[in-house]
N, C-alpha and C positions, 0 to 999 in steps of 0.2 A: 482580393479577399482581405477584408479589417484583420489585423493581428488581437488577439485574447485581451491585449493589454485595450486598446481603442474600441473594441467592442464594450470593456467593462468602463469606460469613458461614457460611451453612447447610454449606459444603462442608467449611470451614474445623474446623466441629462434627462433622465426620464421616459428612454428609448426603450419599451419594453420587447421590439422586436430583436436587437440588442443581444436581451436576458436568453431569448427562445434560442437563438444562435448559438451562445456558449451552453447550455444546458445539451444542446444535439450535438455539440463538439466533445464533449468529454463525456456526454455519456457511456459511449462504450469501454474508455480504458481506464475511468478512474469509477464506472461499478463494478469491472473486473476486477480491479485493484482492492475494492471495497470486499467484494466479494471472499478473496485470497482473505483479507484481513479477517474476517467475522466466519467465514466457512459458511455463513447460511445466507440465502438469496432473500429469503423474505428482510430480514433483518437487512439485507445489504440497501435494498431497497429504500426503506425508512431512512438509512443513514444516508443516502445518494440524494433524495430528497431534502435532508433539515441540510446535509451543503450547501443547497441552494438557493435553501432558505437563511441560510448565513447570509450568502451573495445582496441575496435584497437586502436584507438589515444592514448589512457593512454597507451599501452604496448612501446609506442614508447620511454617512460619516464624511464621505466625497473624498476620502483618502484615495492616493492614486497607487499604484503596485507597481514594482519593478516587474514581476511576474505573476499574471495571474495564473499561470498553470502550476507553478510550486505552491500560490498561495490556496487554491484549491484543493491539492492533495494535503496542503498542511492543514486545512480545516475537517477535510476529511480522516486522517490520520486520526486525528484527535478525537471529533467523534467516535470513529469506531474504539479508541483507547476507552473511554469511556464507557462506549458499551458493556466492552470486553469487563470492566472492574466491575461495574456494575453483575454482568452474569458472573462474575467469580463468586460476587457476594452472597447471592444469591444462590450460589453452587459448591461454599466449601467441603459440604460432606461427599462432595465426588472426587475420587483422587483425578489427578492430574493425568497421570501414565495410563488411563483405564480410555484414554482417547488416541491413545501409539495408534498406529497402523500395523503392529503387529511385527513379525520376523521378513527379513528380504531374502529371494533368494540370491545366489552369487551373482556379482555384476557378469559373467560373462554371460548367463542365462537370464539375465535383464534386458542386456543388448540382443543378442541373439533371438527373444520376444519381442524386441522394439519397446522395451518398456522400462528407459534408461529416464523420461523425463517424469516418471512414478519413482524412482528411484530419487534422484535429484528434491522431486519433493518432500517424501520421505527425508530426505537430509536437513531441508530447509527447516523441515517443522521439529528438527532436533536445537535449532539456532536460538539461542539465548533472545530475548525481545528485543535490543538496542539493533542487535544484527539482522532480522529478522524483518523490522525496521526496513532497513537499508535494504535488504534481497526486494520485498515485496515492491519498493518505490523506485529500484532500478530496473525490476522485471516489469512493473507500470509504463516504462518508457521515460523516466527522467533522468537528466542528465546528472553530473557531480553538483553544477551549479547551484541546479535546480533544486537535489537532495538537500545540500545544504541548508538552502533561503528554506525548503519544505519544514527541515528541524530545526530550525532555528541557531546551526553551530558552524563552527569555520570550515571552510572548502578544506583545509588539509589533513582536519579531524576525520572528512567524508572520506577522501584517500586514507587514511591509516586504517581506520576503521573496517574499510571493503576492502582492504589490504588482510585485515585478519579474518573478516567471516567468508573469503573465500580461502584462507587456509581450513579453517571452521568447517565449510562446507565438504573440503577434498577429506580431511578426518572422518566425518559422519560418512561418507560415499564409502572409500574405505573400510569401516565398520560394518558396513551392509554386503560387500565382498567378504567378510571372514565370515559371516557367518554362513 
């Protein structure tokens, strides 16, 4: 089986069987990921889409990738960032907090429900953007390398960084136990 990198080679050549391959490769984990980012599927949809309409424009350029699975999730990030300012703008008279999920009950009656990774998400959606970021693209299934090439910043930044938003996240878990 071609690697993501050689298949966007073949496409690059004009192979658009190529394109159909990476498009059925990543569809499921980076419109899941999309998904997670934008919270709505229709939306997610569109944005899963113009990705891959990046893909053909950028092959036009015949630039080669080190990775096209980070450079994919990077173009999709962005997209969906985009979105997301775009609905702010369009949404300031909504406050922000009026989208909570509301009160948790204590973790041990979370666990004892089986509804610890409800909880966790809850946490997640407490996580500042940059960190938030980083949860979403490592729960996508990319690696540290990958994160990084995906935001464009140093491998050690991605380490410090997931260094503090899983202290970030054990705080938010935390806070949903005391209450």
């Amino acid at each position: 089986m071609p690697s993501d990198e050689t298949l966007y080679l073949q496409l690059i050549g004009g192979d658009m069987a190529a394109f159909d391959e990476l498009y059925r490769r990543y569809e499921r984990r980076l419109f899941a990921y999309i998904v997670r980012q934008l919270g709505d599927r229709s939306e997610a949809e569109d944005v899963y889409h113009e990705a891959f309409m990046a893909v053909l424009k950028e092959r036009r350029s015949g630039r080669e990738l080190s990775s096209f699975k980070a450079w994919i999730f990077q173009v999709a990030l962005n997209l969906c960032r985009n979105r997301q300012r775009a609905r702010d703008r369009s949404r300031r008279a909504v406050d922000k907090e009026s989208f909570a999920l509301g009160s948790s009950p204590p973790a041990e009656q979370l666990f004892a429900e089986g509804e610890a990774p409800l909880a966790l998400q809850r946490a997640a959606m407490q996580l500042p953007e940059p960190m938030a970021d980083l949860y979403r693209l490592r729960t996508a299934g990319l690696s540290y390398d990958e994160i990084a090439e995906a935001l464009d910043i140093p491998l050690g930044t991605v380490k410090s960084r997931m260094k503090a938003m899983l202290g970030r996240l054990r705080e938010e878990m935390d806070k949903c136990t005391a209450k």
